[in-house]
PyMOL Python script that loads the backbone (N, CA, C, O; Angstrom):
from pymol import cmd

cmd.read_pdbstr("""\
ATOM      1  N   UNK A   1       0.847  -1.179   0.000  1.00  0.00           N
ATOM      2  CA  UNK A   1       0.000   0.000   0.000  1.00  0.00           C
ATOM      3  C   UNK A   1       0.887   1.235   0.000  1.00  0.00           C
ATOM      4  O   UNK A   1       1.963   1.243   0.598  1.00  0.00           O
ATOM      5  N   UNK A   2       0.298   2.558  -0.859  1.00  0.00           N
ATOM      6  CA  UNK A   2       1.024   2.917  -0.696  1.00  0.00           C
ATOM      7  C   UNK A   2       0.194   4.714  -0.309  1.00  0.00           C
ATOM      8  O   UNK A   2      -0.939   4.996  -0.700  1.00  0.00           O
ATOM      9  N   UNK A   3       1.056   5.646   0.473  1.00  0.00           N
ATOM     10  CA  UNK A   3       0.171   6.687   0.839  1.00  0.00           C
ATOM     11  C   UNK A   3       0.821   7.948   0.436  1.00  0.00           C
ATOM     12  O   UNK A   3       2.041   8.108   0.429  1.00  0.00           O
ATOM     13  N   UNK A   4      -0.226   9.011   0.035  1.00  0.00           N
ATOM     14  CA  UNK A   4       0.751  10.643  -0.026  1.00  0.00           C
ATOM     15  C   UNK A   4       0.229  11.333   1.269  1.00  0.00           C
ATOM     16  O   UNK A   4      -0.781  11.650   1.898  1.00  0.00           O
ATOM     17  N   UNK A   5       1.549  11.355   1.249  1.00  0.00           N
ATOM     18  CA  UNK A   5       1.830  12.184   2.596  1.00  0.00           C
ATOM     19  C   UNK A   5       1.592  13.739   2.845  1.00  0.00           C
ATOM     20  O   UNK A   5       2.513  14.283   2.237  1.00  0.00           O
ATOM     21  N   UNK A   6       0.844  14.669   3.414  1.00  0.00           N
ATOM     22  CA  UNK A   6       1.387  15.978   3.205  1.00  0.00           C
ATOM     23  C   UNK A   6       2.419  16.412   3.818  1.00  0.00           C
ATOM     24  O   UNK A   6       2.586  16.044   4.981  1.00  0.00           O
ATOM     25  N   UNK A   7       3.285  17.221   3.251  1.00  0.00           N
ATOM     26  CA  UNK A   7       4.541  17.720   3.629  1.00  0.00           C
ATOM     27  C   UNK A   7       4.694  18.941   3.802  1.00  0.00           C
ATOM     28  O   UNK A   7       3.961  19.422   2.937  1.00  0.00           O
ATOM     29  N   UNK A   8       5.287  19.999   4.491  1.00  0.00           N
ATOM     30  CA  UNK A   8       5.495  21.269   4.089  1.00  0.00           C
ATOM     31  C   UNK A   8       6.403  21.757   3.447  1.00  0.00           C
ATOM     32  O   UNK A   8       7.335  21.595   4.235  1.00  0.00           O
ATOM     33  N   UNK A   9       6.976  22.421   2.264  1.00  0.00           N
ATOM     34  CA  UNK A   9       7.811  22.683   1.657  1.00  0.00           C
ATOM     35  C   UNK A   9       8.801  23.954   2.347  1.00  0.00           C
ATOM     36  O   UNK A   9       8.416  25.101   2.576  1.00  0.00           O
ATOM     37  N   UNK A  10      10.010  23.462   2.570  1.00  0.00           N
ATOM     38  CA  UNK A  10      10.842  24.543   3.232  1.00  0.00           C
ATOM     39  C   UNK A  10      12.232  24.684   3.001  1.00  0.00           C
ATOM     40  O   UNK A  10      13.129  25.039   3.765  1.00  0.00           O
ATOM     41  N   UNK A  11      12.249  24.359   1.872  1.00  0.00           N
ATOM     42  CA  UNK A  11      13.226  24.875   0.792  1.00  0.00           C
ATOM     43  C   UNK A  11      13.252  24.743  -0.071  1.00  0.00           C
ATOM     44  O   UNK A  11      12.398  23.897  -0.337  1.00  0.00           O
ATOM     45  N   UNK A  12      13.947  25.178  -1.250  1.00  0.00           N
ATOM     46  CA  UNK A  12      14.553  24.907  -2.549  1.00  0.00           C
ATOM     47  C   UNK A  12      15.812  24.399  -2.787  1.00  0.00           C
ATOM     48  O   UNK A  12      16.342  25.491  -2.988  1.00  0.00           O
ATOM     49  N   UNK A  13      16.544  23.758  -2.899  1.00  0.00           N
ATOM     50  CA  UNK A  13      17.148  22.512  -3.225  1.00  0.00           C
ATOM     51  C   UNK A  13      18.159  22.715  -4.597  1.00  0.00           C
ATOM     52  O   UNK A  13      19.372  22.566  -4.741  1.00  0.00           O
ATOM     53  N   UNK A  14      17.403  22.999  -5.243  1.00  0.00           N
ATOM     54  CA  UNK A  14      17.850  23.022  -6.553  1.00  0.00           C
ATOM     55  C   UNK A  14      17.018  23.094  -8.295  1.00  0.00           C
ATOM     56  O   UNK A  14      15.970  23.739  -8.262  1.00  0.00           O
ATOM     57  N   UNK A  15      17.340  22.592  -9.528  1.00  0.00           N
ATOM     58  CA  UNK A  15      16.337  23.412 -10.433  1.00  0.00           C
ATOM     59  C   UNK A  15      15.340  22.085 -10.414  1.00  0.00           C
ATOM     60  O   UNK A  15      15.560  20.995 -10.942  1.00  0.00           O
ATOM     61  N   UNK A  16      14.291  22.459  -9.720  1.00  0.00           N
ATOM     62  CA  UNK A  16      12.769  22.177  -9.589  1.00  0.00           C
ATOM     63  C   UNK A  16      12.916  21.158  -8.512  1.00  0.00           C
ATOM     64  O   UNK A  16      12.361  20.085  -8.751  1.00  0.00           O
ATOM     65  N   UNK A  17      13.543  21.262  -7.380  1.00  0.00           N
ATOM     66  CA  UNK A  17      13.908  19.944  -6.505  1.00  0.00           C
ATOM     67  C   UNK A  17      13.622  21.015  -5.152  1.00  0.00           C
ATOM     68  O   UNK A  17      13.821  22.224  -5.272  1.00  0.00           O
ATOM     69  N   UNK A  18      13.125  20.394  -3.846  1.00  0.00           N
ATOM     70  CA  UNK A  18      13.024  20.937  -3.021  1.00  0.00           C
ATOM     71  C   UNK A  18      12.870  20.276  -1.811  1.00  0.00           C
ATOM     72  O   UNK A  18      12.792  19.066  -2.026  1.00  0.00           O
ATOM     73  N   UNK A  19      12.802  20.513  -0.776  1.00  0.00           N
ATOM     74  CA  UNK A  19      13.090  20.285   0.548  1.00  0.00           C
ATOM     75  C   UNK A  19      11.965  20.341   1.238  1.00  0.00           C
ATOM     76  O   UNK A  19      11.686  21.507   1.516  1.00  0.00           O
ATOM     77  N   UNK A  20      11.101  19.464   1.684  1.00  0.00           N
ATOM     78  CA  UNK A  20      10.011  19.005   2.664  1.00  0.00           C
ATOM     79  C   UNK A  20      10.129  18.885   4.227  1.00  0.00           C
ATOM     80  O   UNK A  20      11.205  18.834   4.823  1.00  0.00           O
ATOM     81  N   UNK A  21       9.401  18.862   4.573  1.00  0.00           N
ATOM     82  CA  UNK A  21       9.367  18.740   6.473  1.00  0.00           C
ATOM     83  C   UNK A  21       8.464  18.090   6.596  1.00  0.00           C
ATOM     84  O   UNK A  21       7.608  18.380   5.761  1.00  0.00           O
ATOM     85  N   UNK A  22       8.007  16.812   7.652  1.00  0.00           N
ATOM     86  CA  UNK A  22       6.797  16.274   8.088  1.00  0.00           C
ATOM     87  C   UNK A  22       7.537  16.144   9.627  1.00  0.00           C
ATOM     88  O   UNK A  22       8.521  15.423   9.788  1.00  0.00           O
ATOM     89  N   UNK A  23       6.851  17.040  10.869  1.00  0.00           N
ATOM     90  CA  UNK A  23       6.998  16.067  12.044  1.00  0.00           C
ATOM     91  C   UNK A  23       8.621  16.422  11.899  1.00  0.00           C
ATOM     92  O   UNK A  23       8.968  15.253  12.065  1.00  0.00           O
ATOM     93  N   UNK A  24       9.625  16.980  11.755  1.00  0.00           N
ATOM     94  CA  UNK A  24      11.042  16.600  11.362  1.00  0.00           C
ATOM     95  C   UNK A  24      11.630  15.804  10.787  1.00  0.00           C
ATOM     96  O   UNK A  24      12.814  15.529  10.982  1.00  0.00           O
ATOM     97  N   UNK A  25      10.672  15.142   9.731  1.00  0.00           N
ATOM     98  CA  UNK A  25      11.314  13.858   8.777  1.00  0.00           C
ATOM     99  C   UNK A  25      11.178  15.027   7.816  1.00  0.00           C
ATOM    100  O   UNK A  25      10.214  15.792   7.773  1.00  0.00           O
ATOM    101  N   UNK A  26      12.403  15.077   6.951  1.00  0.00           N
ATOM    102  CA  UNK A  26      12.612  15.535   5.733  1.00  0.00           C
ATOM    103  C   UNK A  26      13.108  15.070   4.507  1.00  0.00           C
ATOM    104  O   UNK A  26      13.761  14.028   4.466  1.00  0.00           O
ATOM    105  N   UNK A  27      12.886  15.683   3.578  1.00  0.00           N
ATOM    106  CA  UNK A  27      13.522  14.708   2.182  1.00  0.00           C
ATOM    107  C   UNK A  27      13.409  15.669   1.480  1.00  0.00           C
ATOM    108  O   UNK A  27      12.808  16.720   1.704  1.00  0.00           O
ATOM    109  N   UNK A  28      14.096  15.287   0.425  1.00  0.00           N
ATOM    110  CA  UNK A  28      14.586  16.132  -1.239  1.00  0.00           C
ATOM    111  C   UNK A  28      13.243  15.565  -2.188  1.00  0.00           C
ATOM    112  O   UNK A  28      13.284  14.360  -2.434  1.00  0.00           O
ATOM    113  N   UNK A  29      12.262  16.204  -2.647  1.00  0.00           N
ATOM    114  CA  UNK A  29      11.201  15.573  -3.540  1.00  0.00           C
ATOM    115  C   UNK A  29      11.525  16.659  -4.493  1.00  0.00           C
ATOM    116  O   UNK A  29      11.979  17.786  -4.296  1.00  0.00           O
ATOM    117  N   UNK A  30      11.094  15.890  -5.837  1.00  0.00           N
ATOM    118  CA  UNK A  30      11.041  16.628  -7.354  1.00  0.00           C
ATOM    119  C   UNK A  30       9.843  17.775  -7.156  1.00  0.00           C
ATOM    120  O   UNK A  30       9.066  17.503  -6.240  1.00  0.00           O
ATOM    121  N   UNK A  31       9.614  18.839  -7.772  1.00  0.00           N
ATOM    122  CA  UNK A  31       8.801  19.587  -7.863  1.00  0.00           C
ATOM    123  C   UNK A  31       7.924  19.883  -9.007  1.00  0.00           C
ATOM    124  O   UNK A  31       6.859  20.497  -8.963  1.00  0.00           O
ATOM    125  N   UNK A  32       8.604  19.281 -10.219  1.00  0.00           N
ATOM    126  CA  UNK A  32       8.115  18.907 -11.689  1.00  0.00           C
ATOM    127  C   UNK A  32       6.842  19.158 -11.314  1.00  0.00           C
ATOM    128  O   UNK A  32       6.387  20.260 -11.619  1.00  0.00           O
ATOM    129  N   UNK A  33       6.057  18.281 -10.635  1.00  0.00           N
ATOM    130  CA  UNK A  33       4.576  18.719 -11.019  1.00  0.00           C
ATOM    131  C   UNK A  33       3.904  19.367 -10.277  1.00  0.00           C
ATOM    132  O   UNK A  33       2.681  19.230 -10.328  1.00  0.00           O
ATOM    133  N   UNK A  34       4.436  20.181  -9.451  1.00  0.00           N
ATOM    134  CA  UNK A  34       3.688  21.119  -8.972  1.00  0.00           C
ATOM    135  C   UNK A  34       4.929  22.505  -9.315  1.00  0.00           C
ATOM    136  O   UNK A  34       5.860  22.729  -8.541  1.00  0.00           O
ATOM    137  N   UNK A  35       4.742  23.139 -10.330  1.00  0.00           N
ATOM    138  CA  UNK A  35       6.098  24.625 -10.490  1.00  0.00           C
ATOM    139  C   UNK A  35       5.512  25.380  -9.591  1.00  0.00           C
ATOM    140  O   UNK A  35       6.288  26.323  -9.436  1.00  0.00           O
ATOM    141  N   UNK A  36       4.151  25.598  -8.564  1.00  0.00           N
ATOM    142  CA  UNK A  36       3.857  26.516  -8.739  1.00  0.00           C
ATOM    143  C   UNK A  36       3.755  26.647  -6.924  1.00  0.00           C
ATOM    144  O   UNK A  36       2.868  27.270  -6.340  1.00  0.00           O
ATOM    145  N   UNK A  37       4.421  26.206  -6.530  1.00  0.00           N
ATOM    146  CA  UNK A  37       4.747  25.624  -4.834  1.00  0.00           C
ATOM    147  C   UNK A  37       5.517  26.625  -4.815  1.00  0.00           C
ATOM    148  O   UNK A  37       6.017  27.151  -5.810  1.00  0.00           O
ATOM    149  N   UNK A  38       5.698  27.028  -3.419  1.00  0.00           N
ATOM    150  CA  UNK A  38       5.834  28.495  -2.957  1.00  0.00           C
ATOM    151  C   UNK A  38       6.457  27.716  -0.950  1.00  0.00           C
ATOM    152  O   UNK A  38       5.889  26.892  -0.234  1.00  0.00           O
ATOM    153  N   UNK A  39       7.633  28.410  -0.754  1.00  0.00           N
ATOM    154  CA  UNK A  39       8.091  27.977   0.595  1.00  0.00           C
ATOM    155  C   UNK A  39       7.136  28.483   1.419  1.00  0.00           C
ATOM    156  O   UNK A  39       6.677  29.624   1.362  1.00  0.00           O
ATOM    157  N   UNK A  40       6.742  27.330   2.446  1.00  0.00           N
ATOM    158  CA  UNK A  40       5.765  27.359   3.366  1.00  0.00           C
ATOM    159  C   UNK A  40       4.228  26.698   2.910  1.00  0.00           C
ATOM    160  O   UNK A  40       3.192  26.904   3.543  1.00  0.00           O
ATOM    161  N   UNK A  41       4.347  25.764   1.522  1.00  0.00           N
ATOM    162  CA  UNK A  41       3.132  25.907   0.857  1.00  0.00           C
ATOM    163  C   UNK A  41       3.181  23.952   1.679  1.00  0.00           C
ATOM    164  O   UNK A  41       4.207  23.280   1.782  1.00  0.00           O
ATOM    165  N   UNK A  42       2.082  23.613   2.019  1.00  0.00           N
ATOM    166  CA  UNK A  42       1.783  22.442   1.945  1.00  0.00           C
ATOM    167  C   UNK A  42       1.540  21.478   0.627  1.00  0.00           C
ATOM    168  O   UNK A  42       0.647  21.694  -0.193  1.00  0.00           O
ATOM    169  N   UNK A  43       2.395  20.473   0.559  1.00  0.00           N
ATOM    170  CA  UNK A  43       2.485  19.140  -0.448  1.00  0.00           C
ATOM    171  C   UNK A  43       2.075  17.778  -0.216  1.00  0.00           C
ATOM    172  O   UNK A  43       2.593  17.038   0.621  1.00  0.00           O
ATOM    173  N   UNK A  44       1.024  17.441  -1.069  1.00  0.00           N
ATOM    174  CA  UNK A  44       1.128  16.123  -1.112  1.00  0.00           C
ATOM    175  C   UNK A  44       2.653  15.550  -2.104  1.00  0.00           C
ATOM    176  O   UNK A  44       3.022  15.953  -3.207  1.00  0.00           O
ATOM    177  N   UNK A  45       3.229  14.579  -1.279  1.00  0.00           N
ATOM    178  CA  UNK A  45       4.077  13.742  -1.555  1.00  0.00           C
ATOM    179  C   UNK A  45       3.741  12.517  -1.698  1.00  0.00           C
ATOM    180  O   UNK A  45       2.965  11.881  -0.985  1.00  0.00           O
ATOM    181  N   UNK A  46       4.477  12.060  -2.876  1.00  0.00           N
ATOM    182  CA  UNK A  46       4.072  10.198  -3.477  1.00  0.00           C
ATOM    183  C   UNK A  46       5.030  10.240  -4.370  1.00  0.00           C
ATOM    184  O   UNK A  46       5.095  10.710  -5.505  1.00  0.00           O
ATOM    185  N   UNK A  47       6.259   9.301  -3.233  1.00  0.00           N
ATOM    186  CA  UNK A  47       7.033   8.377  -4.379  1.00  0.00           C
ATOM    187  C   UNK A  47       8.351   9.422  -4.891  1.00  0.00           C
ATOM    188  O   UNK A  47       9.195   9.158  -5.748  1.00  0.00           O
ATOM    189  N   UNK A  48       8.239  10.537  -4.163  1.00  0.00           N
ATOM    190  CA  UNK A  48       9.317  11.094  -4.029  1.00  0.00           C
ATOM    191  C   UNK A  48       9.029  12.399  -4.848  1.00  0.00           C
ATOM    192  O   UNK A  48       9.989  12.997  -5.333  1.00  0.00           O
ATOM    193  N   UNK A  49       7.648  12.909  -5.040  1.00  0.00           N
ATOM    194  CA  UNK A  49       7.032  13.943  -5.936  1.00  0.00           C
ATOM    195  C   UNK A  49       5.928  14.318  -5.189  1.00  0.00           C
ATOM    196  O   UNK A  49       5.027  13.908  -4.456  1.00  0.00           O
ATOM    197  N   UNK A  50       6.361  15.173  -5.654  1.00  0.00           N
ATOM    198  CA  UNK A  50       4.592  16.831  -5.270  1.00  0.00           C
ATOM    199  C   UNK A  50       3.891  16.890  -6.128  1.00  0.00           C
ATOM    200  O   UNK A  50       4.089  17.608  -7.108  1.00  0.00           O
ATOM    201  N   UNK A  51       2.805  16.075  -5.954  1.00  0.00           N
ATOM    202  CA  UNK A  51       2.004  15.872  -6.778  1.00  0.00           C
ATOM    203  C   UNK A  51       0.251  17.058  -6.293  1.00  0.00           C
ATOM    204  O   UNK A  51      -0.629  17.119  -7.152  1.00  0.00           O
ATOM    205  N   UNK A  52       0.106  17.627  -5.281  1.00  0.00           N
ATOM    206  CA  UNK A  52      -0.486  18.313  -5.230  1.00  0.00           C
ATOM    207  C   UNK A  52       0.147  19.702  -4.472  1.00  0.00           C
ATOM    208  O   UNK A  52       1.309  19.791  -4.074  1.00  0.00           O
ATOM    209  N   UNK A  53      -0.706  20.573  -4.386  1.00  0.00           N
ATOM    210  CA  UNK A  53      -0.683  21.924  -3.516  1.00  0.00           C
ATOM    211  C   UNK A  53      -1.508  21.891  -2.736  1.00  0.00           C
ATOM    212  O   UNK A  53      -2.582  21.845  -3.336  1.00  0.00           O
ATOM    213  N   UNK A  54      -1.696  21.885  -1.329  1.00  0.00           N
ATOM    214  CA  UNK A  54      -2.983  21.955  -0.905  1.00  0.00           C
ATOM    215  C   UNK A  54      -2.778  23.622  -0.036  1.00  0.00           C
ATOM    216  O   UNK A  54      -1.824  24.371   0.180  1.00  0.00           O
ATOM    217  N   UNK A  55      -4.412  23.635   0.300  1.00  0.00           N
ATOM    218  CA  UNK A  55      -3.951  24.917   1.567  1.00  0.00           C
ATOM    219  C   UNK A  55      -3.812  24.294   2.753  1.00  0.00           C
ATOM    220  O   UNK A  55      -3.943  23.106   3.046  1.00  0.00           O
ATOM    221  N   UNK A  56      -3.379  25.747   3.753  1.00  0.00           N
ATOM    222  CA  UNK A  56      -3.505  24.945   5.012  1.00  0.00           C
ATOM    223  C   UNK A  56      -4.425  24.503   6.046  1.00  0.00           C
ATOM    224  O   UNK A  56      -4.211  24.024   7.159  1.00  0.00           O
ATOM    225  N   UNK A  57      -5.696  24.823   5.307  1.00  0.00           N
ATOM    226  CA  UNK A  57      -6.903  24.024   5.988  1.00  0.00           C
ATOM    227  C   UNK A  57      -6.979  22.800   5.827  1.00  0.00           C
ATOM    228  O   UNK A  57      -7.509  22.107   6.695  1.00  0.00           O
ATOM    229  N   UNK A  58      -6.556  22.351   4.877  1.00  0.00           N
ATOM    230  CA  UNK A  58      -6.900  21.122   4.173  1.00  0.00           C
ATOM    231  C   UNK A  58      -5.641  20.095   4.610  1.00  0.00           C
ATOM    232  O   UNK A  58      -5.632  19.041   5.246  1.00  0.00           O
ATOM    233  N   UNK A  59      -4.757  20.761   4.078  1.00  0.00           N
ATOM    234  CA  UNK A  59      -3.224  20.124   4.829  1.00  0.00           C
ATOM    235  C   UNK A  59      -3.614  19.724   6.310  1.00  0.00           C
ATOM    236  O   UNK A  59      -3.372  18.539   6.540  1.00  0.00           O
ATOM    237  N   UNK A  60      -4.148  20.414   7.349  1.00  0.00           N
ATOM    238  CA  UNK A  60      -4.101  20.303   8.683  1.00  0.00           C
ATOM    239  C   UNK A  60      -5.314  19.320   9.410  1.00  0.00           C
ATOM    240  O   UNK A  60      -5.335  18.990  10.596  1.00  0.00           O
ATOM    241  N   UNK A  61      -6.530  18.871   8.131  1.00  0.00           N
ATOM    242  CA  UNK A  61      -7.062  18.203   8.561  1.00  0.00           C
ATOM    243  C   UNK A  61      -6.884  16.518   7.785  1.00  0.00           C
ATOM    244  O   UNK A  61      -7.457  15.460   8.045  1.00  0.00           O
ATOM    245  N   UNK A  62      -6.139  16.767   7.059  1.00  0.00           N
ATOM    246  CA  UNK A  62      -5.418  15.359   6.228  1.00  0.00           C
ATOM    247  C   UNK A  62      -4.263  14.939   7.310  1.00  0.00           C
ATOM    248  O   UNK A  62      -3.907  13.761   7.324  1.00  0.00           O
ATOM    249  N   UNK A  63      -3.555  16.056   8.393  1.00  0.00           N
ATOM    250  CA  UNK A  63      -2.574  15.314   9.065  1.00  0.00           C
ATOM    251  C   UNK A  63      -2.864  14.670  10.173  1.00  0.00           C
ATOM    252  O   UNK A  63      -2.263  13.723  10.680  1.00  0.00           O
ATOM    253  N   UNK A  64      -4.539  15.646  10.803  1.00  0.00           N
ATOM    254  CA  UNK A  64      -5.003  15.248  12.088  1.00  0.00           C
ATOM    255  C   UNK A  64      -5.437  13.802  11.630  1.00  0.00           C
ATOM    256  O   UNK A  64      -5.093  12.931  12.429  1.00  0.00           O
ATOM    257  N   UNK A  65      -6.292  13.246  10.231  1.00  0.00           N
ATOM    258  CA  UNK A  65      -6.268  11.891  10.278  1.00  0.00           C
ATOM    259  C   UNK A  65      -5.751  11.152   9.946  1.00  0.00           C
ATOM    260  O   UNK A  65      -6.404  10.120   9.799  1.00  0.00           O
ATOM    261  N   UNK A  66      -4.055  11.075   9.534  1.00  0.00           N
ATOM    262  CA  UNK A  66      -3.135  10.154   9.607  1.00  0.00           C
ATOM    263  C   UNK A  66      -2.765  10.078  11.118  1.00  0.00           C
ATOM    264  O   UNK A  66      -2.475   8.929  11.452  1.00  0.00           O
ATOM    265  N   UNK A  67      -2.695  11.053  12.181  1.00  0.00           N
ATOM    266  CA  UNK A  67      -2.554  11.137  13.746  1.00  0.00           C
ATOM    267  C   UNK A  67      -3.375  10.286  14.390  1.00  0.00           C
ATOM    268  O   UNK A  67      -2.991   9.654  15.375  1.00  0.00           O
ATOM    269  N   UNK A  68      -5.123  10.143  13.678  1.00  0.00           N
ATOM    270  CA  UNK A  68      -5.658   9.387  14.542  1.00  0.00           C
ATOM    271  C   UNK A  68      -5.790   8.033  13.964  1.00  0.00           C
ATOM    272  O   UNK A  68      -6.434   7.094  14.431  1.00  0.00           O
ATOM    273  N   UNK A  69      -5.155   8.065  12.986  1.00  0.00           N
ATOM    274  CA  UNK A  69      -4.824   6.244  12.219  1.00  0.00           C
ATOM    275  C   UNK A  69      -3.979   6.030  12.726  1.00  0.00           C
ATOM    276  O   UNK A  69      -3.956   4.811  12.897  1.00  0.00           O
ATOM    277  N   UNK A  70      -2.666   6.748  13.380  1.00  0.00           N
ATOM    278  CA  UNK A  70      -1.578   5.982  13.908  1.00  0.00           C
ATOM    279  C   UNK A  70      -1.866   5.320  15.207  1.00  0.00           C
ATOM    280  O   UNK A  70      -1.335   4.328  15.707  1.00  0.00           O
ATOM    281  N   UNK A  71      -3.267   6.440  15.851  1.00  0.00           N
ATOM    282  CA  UNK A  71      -3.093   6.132  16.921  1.00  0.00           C
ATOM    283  C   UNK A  71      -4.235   4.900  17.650  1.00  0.00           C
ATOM    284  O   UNK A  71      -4.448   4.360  18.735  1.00  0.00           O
ATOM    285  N   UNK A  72      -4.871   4.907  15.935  1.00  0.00           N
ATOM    286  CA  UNK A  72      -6.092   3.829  16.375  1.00  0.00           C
ATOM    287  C   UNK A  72      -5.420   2.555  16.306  1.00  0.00           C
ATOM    288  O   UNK A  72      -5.893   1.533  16.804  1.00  0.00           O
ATOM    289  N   UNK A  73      -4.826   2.584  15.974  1.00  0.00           N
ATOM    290  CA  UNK A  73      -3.568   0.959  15.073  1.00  0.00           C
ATOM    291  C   UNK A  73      -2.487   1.144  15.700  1.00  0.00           C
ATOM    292  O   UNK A  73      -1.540   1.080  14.917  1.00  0.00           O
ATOM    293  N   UNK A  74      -2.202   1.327  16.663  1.00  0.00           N
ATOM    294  CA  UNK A  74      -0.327   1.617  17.032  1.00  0.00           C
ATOM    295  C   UNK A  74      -0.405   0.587  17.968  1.00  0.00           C
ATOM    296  O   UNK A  74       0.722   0.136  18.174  1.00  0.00           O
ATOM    297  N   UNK A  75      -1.655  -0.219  18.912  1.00  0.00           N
ATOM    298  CA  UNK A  75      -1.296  -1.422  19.583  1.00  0.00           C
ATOM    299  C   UNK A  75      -1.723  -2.702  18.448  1.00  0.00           C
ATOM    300  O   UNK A  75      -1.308  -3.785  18.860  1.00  0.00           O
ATOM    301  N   UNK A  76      -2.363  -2.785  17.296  1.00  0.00           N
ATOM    302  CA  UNK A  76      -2.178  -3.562  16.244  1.00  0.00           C
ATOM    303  C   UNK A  76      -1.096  -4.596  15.827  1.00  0.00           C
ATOM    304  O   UNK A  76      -0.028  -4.450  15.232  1.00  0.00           O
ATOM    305  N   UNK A  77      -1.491  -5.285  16.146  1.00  0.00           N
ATOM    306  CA  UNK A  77       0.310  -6.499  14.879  1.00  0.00           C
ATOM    307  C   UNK A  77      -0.161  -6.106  13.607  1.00  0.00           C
ATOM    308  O   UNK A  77      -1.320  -5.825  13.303  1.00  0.00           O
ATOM    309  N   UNK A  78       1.131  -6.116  12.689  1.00  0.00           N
ATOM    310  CA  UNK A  78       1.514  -6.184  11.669  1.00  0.00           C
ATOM    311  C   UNK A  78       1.772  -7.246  11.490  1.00  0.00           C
ATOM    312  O   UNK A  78       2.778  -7.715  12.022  1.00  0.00           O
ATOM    313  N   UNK A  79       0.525  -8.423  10.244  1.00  0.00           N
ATOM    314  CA  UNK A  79       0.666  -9.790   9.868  1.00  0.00           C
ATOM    315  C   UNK A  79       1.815  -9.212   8.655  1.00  0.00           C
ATOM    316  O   UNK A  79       2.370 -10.010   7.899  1.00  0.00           O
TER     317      UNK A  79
END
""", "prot")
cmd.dss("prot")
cmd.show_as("cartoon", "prot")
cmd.util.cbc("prot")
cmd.orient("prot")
């Protein structure tokens, strides 16, 4: 399975490459498909690409429910 993450964008990197934040996990993702991302802009990430822009309403309620999936499943096994 696989999930996009939102990220916040908080740097530029290089030509169309940029610098994400989640939580303090960061990474280098392509920017190709989104040119139009702006530092401080919230990203969906998949697979190592920004594949959307979101705002930050939307960003903030996509993170509160990956927070309460971690936290409904965090005493769960993994078959």
């Amino acid at each position: 399975m696989c999930l996009a993450v939102p990220m916040k964008l908080v740097e530029f990197t290089g030509d169309g490459v940029g610098k994400v934040d989640a939580g303090g996990v960061k990474a280098d993702v392509s920017l190709v498909m989104a040119p139009e991302a702006k530092i401080g802009d919230y990203l969906i990430i998949h697979a190592g690409f920004a594949i959307e822009v979101l705002d930050y309403e939307e960003a903030m309620t996509r993170l509160d429910l990956f927070r309460e999936l971690a936290e409904a499943t965090a005493n769960e096994a993994i078959d």
